[in-house]
N, C-alpha and C positions, 0 to 999 in steps of 0.2 A: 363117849370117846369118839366114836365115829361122829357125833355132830356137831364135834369141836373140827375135826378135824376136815368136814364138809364146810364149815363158817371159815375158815383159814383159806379154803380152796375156793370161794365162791367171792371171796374180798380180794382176793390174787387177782381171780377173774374180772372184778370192776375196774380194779385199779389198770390193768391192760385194755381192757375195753370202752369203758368212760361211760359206763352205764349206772345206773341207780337201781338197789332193790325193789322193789314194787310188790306188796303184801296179795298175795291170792291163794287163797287155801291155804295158809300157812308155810306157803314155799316161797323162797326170795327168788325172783323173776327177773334176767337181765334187761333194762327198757333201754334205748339209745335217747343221749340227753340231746334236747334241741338245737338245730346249729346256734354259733355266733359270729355278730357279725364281728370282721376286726375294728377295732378303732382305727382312726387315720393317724391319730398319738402313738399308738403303739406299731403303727407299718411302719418296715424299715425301710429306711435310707433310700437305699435302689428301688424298691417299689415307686416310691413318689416321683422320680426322675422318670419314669418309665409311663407315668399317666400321661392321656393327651393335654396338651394347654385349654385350658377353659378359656371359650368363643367367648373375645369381649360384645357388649350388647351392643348394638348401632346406636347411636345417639338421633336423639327426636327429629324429627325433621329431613330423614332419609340419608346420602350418602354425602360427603363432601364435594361441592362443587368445584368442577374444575376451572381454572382461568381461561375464560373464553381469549378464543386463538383472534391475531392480530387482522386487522381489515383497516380497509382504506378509509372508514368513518373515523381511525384512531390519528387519520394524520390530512386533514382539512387545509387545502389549499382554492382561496376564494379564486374565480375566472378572472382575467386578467386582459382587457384587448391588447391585441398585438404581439402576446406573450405565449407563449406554448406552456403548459403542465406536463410532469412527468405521469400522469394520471391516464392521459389521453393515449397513452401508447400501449401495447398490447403488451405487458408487462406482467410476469410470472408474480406471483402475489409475494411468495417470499425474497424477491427481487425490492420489490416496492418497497418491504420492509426495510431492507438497509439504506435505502436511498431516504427512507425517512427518517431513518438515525442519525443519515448526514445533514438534513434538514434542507437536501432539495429540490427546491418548491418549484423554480421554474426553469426552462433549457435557457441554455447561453444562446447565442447564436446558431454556434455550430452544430451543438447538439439539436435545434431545433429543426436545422436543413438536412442534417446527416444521417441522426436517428431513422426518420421513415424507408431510408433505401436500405443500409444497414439491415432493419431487422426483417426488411422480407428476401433478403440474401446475395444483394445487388454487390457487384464490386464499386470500389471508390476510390477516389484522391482528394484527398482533403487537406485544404493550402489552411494550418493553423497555427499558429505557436504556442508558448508555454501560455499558458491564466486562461484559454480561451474556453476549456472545460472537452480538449479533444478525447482526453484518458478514459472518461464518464462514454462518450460516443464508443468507444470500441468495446470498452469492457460489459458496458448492458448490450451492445447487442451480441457479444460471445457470448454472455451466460445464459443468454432468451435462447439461442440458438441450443448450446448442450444442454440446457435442461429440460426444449423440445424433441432432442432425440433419444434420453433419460426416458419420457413420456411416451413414445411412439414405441409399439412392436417390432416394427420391420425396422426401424435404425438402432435398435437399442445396443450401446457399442458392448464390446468386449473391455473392461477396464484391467488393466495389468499393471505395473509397476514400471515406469521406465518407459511406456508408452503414451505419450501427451495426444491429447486430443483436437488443441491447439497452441499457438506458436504466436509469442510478442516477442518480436527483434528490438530492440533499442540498442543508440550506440555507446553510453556512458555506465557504469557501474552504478552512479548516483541515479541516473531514471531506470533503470530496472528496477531497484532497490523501490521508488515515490510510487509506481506503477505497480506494483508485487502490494505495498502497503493500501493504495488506493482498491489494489482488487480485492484482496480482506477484507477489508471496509463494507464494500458496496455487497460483497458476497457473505456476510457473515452469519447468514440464513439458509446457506445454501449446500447442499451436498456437495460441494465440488473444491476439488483440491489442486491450489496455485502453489508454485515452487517456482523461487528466484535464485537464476544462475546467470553468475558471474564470474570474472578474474579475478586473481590481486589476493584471495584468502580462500578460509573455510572451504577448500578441497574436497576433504572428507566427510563435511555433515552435509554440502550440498549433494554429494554423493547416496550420502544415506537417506535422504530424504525423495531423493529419483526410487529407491532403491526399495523402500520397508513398504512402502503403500502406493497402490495404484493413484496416477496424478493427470490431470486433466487439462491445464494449463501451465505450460513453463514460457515464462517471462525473462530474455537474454540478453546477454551479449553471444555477439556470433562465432568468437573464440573460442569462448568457455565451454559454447553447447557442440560445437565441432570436435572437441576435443573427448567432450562425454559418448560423443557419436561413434567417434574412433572406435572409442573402449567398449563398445555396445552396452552402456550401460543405460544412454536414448535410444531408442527406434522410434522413428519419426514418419512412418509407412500409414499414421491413421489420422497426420493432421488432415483437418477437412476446414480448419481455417488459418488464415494465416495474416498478424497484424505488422508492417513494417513502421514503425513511429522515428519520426527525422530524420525523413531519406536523404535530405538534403545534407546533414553533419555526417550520416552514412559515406557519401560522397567526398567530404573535403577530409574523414579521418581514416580512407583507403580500404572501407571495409566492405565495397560490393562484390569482391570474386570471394569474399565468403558469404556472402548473402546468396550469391548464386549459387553455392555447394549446399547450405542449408535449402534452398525452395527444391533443387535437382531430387530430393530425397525425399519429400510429402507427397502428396497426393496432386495428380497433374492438376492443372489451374482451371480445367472442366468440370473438377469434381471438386471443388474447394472454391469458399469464400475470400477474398484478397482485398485488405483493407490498407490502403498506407495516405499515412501524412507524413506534411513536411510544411516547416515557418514559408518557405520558400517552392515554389513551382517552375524552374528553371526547363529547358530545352532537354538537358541531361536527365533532371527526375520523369519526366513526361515519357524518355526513351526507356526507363525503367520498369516503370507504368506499363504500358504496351506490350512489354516483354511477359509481365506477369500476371497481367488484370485481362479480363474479358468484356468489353464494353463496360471500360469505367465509367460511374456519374463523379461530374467535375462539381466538388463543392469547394466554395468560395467565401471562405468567415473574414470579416473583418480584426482580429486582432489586434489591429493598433488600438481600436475604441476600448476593447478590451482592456489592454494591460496601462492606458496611459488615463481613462477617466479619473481615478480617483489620485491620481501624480503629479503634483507639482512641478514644473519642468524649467531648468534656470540655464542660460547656457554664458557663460562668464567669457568674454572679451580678454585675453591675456597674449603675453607672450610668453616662446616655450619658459622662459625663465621664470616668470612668473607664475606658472602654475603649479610647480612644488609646494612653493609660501603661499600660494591660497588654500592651496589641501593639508598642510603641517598644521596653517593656523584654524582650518575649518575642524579638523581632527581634535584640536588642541582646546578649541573654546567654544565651540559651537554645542549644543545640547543634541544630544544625538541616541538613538539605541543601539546599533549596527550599523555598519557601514561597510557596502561591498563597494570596491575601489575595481574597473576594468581598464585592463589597457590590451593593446593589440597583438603582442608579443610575449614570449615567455622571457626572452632575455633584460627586455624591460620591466617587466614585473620580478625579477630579481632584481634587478637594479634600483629600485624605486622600495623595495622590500628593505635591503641594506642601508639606504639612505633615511627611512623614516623609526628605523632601530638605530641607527646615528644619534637622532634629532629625540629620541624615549618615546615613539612612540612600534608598541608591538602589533604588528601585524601578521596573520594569519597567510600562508602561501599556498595558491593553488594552481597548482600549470598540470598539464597532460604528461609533463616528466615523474610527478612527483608521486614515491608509490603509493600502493592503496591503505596498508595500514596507516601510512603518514596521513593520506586523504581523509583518510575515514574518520582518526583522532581528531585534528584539523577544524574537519565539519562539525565535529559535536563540539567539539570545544567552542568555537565559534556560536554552534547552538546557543549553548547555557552562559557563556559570558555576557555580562554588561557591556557596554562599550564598547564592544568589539570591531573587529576590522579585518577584512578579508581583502587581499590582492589577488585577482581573477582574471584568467584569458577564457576567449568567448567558449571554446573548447569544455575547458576546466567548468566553467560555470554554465555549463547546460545541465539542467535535468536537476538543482539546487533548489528544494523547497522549504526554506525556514521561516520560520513566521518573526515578526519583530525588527524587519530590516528597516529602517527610518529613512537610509538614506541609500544612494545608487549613485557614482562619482566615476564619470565618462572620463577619465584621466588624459585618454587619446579617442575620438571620436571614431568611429568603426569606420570600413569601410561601403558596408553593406546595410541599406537603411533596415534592415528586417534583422540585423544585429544591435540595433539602437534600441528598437522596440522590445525584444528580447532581453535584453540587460536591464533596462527601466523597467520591466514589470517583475523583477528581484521583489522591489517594492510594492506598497501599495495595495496586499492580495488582502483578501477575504475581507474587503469593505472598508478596509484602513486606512488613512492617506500616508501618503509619500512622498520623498522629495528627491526629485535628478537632479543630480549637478553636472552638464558638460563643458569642460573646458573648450572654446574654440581659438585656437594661436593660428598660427599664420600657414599651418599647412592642415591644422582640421578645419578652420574653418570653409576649406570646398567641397567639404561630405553635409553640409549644411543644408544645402538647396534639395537634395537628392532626401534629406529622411525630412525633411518636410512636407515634400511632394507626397512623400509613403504614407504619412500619416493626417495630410490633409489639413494642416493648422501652421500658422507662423509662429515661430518660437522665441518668447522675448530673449532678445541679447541683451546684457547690463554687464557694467563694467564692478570688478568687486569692491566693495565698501571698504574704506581707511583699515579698518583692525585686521579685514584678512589679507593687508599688503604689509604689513609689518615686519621686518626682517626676523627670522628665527633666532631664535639665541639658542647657545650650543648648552649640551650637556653634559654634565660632567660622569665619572665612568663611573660613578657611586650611583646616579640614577638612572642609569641605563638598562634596560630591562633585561633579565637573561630569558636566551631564547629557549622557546618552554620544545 
């Protein structure tokens, strides 16, 4: 009885313990049973979440290689006599890079006389117009500049929000805008941040974009950024450069006592770099000069060669009455891609606008009256259409970069030869040819002598051929175009 009752108490005790009998001397002996290990089948759930991740192996051949970083071997420009390389200049390497993205190879002119003073800090006046590749001159050597003092201890700035570091004045909406998009471009390698401000729109993102992130260059009109100065939302106490681009349209669109109020607020003109062009080098820009620049170097580009090399140049013998029916019929039948039409006035360029939507053909309006969202629509639409047609005052049509212009129709001859030149190189850009049509009647033809002098060549006169003298026939108000 008591050995029953000892086997009941001693089987109690394994089954609590997890021991096994073990025979010695006759007495069952508790032994502790071996660990185990757990399955990984049967761990739960949360356990396995809870292991570290298993190190994948490296693959043979050691670590993955990275893509070797870009160099001047990846973008090969052969010597060239007589020609200058952007290679040759002392060029921040990620500078280079975008400049080989734009694929160029060699300086224009201007860039080749202006570049060397430019980048060791020299002020300048550079007499250049639009094609001649001025924008490429200032904007490499602003960014050689801020990404040397990025580089150097003792200049290394303070970047804040709101605070630009340098300053491009321009006086149209449409060349801040080409100039803001050129400095992307060229900079798209680069730590540094451009902001275009304008009038006429977008208030508030330009706003937020002075606003969220510190910004190094802002690109103007001298309104817009006045008015941001007001608000303190610029401070303008750390430009150490400052670019003024066509002082000379600066001049005839009323905007130097704000150009004055913008420089009065940067950095005196001993402590800051002062770059300005202009198509034109007049008595009055050179007074401007002076006032701003410290021993400017006078560079001197050719531009005409520039913008008329690759432009066919026709200048038609008519009188005023006749030049309508040569342009209706030249619009009307002639093969064309675009077509920018100038004349000298805004009231004529309405007048001529009305008259050619008469006749079914639509044209595009562009005058310094006309507002910016209308402009801005205007120009894209113009962009992307076929056949299109633009009416433009010199004004209106500064700072205009569309590719695909075929033709350029001096409708009234300027009066200023560096406006002839200007207008014709509409046309013709990035290797293309082109074709000028100037009408000359009986009172343009004495602006004749004076842009031929400018540009050094006699320009054939020819009288227009039978089809483009042909009387217009009217249209009826079923094909008459609505005005978009």
């Amino acid at each position: 009885m008591i050995k029953a009752l000892l086997a009941k108490v001693g089987k109690k005790l394994r089954q609590l313990t997890g021991s096994r009998p073990q025979k010695n001397s006759g007495h069952a002996v508790a032994v502790p049973l071996p660990e185990q290990k757990a399955s990984p089948v049967a761990q739960p759930e949360n356990d396995l979440k809870k292991r570290a991740p298993r190190r994948r192996r490296k693959p043979e051949g050691g670590e993955k290689k990275k893509k070797p970083e870009w160099n001047l071997a990846d973008f090969p420009v052969d010597p060239v006599e007589g020609r200058s390389r952007f290679h040759e200049f002392p060029l921040p390497l990620a500078l280079l890079h975008g400049i080989a993205d734009l694929e160029f190879k060699y300086c224009t002119p201007i860039q080749e006389k202006a570049l060397p003073e430019a980048l060791v800090g020299k002020d300048l006046i550079g007499r250049a117009g639009t094609g001649t590749g001025k924008s490429a001159v200032f904007l490499i050597a602003l960014f050689t500049r801020l990404l040397n003092e990025n580089a150097s201890e003792a200049q290394k700035p303070l970047r804040r929000p709101g605070f630009p570091r340098a300053l491009i004045i321009a006086p149209t909406r449409e060349l801040v805008m080409q100039i803001t998009k050129d400095g992307k471009a060229l900079g798209k390698y680069l730590p540094l941040n451009i902001v275009a401000v304008y009038g006429g729109t977008d208030y508030q993102k330009q706003e937020q974009l002075l606003s969220e992130r510190p910004v190094d260059v802002i690109v103007a009109t001298p309104g817009r950024l006045l008015d941001y100065v007001a608000k303190k939302v610029v401070n303008l106490d750390q430009v150490g450069m400052m670019v003024i681009d066509e002082a000379d349209r600066m001049l005839d669109m009323g905007f130097i006592p704000d150009v004055r109020r913008i420089i009065s607020r940067i950095k005196p003109r001993e402590q800051r770099q002062t770059l300005l062009f202009s198509a034109t080098v007049n008595e009055d820009v050179r007074h401007l000069a002076s006032q701003w620049c410290i021993k400017p170097v006078y560079i001197e580009s050719d531009p005409e060669q520039v913008a008329v090399e690759t432009v066919k140049q026709v200048i038609y013998t008519v009188t005023a009455e006749e030049k309508y029916t040569v342009l209706c019929n030249l619009l009307r039948n002639q093969p064309h891609e675009r077509v920018m039409v100038f004349v000298n006035m805004k009231s004529e360029a309405a007048r001529l606008h009305e008259r050619l939507k008469r006749h079914g053909i639509h044209a595009a309006l562009l005058t310094g009256d006309v507002p910016q969202q209308k402009r801005m629509s205007r120009l894209e639409r113009f962009r992307v259409e076929k056949n299109g047609v633009m009416i433009a005052t010199d004004v209106a049509g500064r700072g205009i970069h569309i590719d695909g212009i075929s033709h350029v129709v001096n409708y009234t001859l300027p009066e200023e030869p560096e406006d002839y030149v200007h207008r014709i190189g509409r046309t013709g850009r990035a290797g293309e040819n082109g074709i000028a049509v100037s009408f000359a009647c009986e009172e343009g033809a004495f602006h004749l002598p004076d842009i031929e002098e400018y540009i050094g060549k006699q320009l054939p006169c020819v009288v227009p051929a039978e089809e483009l003298l042909k009387p217009i026939s009217a249209v009826s108000s079923e094909e008459k175009p609505k005005q978009k």
